[in-house]
N, CA, C and O of each residue as an XYZ file, in Angstrom:
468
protein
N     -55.771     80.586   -110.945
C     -57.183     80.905   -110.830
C     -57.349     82.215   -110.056
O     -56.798     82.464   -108.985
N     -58.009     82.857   -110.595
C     -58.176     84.349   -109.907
C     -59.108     84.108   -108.878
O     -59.906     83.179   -109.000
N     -59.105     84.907   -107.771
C     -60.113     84.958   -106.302
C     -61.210     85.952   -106.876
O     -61.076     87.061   -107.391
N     -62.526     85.060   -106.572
C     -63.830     85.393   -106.598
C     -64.183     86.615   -105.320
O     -64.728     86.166   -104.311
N     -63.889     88.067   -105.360
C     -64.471     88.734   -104.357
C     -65.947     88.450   -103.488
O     -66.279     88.403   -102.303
N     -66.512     88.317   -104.621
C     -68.077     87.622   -104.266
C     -68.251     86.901   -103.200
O     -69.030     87.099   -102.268
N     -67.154     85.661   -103.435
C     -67.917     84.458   -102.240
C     -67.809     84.599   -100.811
O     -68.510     83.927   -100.055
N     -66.667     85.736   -100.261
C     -66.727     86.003    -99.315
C     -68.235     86.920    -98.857
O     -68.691     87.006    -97.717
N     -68.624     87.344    -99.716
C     -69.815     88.228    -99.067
C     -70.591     87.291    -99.046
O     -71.404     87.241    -98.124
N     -70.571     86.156   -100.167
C     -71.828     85.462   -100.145
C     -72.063     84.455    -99.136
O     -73.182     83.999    -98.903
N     -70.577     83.970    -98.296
C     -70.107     83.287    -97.419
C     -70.771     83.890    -96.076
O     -71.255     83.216    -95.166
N     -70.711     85.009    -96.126
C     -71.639     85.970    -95.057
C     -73.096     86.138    -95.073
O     -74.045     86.171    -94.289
N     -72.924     86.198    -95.911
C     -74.594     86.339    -95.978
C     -75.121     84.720    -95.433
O     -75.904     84.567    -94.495
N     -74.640     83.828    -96.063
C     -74.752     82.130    -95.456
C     -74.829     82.400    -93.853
O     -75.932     82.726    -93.416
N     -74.200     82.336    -93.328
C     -72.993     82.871    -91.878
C     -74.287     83.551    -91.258
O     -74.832     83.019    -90.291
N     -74.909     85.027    -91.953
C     -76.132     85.230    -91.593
C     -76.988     84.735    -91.039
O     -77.363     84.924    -89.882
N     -77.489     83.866    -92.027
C     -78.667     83.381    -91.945
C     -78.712     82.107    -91.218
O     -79.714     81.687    -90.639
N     -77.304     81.370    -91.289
C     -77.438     79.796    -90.344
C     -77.487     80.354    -89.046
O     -78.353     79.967    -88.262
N     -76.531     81.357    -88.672
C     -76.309     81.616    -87.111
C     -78.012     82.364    -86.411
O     -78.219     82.602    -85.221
N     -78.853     82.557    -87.388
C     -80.379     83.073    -86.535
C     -79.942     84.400    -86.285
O     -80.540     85.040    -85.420
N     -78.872     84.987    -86.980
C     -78.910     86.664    -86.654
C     -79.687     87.637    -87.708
O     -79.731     88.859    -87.568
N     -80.421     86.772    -89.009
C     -80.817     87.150    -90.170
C     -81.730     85.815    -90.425
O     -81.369     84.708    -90.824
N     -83.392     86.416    -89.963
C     -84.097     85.013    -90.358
C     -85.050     85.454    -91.851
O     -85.394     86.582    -92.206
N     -85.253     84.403    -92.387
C     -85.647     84.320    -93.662
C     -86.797     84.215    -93.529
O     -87.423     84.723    -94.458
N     -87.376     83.779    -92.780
C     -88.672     83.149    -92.606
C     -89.548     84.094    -92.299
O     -90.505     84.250    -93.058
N     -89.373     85.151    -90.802
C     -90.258     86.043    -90.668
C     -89.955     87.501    -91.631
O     -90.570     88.560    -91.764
N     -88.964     87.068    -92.081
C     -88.524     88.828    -92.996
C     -88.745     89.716    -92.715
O     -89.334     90.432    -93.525
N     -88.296     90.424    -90.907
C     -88.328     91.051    -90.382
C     -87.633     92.533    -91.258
O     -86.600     92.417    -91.917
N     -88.097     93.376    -91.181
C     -87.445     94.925    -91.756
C     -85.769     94.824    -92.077
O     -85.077     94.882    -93.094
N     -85.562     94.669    -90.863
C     -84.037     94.492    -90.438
C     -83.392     93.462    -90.864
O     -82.262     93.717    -91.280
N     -83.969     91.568    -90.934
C     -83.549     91.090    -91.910
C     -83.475     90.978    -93.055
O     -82.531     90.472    -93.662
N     -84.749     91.569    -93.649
C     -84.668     91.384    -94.978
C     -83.682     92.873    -95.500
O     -83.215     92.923    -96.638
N     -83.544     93.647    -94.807
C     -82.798     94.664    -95.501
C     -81.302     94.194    -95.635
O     -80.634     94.517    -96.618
N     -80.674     93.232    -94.366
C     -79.645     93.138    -94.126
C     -79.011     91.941    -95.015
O     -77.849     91.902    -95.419
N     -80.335     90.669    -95.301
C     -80.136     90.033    -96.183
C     -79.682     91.083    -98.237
O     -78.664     91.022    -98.927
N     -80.810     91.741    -98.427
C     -80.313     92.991    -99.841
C     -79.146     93.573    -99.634
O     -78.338     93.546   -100.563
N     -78.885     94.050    -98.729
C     -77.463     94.695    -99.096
C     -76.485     93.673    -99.317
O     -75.738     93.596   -100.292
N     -76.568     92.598    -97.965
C     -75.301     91.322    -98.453
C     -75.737     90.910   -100.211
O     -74.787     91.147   -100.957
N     -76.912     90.385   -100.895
C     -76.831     90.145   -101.866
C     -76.206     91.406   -102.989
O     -75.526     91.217   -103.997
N     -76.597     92.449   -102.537
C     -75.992     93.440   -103.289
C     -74.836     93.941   -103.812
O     -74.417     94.357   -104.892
N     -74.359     93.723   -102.413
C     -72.760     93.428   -102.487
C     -72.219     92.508   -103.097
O     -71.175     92.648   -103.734
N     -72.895     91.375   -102.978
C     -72.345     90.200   -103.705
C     -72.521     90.339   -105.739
O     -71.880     89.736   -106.600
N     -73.318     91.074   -105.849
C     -73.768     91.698   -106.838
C     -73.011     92.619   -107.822
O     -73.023     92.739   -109.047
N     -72.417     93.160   -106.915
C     -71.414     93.995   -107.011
C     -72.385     96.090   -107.406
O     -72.234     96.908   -108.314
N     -73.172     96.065   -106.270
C     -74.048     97.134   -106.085
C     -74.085     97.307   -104.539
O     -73.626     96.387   -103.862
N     -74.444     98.084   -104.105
C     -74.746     98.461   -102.991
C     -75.744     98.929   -102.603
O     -76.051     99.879   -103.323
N     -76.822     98.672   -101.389
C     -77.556     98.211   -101.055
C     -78.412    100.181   -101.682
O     -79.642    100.192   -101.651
N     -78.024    100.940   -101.943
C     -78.776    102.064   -102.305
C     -79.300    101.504   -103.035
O     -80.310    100.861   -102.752
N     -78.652    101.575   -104.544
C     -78.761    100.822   -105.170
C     -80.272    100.300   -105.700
O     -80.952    100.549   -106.696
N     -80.451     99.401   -104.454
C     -81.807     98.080   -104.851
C     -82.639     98.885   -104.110
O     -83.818     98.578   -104.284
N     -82.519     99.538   -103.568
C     -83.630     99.810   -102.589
C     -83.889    101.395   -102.662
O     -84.586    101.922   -101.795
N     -83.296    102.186   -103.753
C     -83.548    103.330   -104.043
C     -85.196    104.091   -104.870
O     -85.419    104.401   -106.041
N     -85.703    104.133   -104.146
C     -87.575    104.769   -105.172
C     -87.746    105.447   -106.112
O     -88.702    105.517   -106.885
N     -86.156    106.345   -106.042
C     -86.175    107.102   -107.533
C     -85.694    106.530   -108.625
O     -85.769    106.905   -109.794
N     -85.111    105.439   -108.085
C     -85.189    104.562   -109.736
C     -86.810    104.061   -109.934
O     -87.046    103.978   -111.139
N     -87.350    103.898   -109.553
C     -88.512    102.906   -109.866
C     -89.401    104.227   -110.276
O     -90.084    103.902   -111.247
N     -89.659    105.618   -109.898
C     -90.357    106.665   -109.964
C     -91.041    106.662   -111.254
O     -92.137    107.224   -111.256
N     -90.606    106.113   -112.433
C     -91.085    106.205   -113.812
C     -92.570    105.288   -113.786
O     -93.695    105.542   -114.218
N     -92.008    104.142   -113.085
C     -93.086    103.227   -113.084
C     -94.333    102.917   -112.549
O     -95.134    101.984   -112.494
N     -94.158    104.252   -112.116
C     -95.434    104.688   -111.248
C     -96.704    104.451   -111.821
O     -96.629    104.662   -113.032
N     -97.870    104.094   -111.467
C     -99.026    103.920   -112.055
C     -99.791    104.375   -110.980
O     -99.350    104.070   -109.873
N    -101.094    105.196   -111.026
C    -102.153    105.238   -110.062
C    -101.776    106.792   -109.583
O    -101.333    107.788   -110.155
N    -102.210    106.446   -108.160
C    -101.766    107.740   -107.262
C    -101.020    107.736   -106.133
O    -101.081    106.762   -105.383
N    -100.231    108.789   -105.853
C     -99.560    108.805   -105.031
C     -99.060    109.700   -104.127
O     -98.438    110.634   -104.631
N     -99.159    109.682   -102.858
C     -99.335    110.893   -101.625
C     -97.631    110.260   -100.894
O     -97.300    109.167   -100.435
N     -96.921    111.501   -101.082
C     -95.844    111.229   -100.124
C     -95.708    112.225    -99.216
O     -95.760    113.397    -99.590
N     -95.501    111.869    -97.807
C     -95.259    112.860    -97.003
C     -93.725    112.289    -96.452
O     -93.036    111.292    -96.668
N     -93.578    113.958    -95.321
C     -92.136    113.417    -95.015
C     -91.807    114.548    -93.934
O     -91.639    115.737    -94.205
N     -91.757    114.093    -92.932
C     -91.426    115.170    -91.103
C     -89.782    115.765    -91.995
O     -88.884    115.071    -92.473
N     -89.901    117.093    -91.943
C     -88.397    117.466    -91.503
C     -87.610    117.934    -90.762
O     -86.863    118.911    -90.714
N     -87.900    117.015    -90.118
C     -86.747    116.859    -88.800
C     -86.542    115.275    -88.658
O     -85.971    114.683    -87.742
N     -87.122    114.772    -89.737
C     -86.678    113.158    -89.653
C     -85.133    112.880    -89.995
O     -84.388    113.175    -90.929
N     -85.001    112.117    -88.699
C     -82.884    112.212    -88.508
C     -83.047    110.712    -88.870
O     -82.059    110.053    -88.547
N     -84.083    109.981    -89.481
C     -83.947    108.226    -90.071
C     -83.438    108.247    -91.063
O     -82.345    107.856    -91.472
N     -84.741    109.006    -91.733
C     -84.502    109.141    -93.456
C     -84.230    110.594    -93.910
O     -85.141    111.414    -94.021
N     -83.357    110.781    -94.084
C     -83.022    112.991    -94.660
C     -83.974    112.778    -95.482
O     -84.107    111.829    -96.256
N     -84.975    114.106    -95.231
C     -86.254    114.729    -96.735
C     -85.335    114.577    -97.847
O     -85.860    114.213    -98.899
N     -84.020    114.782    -97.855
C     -83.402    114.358    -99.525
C     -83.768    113.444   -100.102
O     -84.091    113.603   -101.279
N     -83.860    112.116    -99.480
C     -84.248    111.257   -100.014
C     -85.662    110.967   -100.570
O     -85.950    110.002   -101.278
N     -86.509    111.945   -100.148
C     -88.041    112.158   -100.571
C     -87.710    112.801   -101.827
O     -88.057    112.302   -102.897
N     -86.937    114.080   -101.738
C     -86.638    115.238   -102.901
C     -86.287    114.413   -104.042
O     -86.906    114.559   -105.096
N     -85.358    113.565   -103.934
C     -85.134    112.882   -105.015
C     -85.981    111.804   -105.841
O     -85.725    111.268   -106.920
N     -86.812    111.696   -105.186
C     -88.094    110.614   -105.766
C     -88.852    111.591   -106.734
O     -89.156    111.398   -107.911
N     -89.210    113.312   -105.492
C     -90.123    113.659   -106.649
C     -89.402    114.417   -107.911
O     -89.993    114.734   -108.944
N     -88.133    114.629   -107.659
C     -87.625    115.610   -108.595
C     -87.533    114.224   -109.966
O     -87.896    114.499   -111.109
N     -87.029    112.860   -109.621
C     -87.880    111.807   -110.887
C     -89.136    111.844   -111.134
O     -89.486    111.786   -112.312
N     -90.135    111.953   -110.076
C     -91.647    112.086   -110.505
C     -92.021    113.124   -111.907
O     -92.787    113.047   -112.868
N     -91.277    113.848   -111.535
C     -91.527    114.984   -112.257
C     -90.533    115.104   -113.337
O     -90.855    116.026   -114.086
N     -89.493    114.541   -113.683
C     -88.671    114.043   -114.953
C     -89.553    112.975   -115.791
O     -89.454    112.826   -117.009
N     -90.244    112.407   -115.126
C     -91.065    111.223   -115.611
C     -92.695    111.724   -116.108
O     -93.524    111.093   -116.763
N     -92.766    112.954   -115.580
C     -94.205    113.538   -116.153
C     -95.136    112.659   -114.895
O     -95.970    112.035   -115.552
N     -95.305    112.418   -113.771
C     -96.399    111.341   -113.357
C     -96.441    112.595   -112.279
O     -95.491    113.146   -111.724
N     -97.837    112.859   -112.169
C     -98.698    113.598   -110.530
C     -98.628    112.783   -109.716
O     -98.429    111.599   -109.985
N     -98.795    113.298   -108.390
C     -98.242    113.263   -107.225
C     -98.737    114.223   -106.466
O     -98.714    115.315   -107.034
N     -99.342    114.239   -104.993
C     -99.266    114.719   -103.772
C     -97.892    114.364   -103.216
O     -97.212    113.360   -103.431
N     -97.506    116.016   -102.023
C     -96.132    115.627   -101.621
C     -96.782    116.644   -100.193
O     -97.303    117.759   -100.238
N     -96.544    115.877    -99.158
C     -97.039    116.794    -97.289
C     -95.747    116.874    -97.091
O     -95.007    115.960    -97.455
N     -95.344    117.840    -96.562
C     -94.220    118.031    -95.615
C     -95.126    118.673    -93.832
O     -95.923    119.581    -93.594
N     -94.406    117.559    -92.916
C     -94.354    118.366    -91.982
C     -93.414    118.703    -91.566
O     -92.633    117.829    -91.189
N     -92.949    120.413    -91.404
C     -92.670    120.799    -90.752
C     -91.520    120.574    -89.353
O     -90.295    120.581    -89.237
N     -92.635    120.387    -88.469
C     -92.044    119.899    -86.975
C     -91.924    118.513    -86.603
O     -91.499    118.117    -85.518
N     -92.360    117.726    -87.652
C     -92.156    116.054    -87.440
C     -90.749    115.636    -87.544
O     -89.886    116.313    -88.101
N     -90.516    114.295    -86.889
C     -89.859    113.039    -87.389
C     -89.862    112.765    -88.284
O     -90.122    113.423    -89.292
N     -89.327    110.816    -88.079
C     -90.148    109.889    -88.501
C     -91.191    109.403    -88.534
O     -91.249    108.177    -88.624
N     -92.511    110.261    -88.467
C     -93.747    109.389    -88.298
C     -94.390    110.736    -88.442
O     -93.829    111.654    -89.040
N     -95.974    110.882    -87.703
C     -96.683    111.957    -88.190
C     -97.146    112.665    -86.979
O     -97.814    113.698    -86.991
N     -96.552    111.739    -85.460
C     -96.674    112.825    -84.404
C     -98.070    113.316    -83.856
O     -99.012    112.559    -83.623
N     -98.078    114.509    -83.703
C     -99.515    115.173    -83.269
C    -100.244    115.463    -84.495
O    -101.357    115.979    -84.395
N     -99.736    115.186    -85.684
C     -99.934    115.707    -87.086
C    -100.459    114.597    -88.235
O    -100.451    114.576    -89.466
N    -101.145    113.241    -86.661
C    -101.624    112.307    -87.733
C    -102.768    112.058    -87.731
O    -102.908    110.836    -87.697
N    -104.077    112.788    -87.758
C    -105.253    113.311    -87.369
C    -105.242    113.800    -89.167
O    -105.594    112.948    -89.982
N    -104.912    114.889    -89.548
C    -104.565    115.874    -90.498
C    -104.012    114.707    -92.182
O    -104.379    114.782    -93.355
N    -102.891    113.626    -91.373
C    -102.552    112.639    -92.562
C    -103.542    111.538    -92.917
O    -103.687    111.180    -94.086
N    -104.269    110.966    -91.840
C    -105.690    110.063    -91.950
C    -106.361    110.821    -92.733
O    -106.386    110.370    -93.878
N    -107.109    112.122    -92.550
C    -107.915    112.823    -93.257
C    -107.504    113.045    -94.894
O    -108.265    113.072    -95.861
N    -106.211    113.175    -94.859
C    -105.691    113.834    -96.679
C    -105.572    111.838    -97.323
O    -105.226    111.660    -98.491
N    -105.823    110.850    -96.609
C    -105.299    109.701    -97.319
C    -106.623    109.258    -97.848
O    -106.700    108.255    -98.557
């Protein structure tokens, strides 16, 4: 019988969630992300993967304003770039803010993002 790579991740992800280091219940940011990647893995994907926006970019309906600080050391603006450079493979409009001198968030510069939303 050949060994299932899978069940060890999926064995973890279990392991997770009994020990209260990954709760299900409140689906905190951090658990629920940490829960997707273990399934992902188990999946045999990785957690980009599921949780990537430029796959979904086609399916866009409505409107949509993305901004993005660059100097955000969370998320690299690449990962913005790549949403709209699908936006725009996909034909769908879009607003896109860059600040500048921001982070992660909008700083002294969220006066200016209330107003454009």
């Amino acid at each position: 019988m050949k060994p299932n790579k899978n069940l060890g991740v999926l064995c973890l992800a279990a392991w997770l969630v009994l020990t209260g280091l990954v709760t299900i219940i409140d689906l905190s940011f951090s658990g629920l992300g940490t829960i997707m990647a273990v399934l992902a893995i188990a999946a045999g994907k990785d957690n980009y993967d599921v949780e990537a926006n430029q796959t979904m970019a086609k399916n866009l309906k409505g409107r949509l304003l993305l901004a993005h600080g660059m100097l955000d050391d969370n998320v690299p603006p690449y990962n913005t770039l790549l949403v709209v450079e699908e936006l725009i493979k996909a034909n769908k409009d879009f607003d896109l803010i860059v600040f500048p001198s921001q982070r992660h968030g909008y700083g002294s510069q969220a006066y200016y993002m209330m107003r454009r939303r």
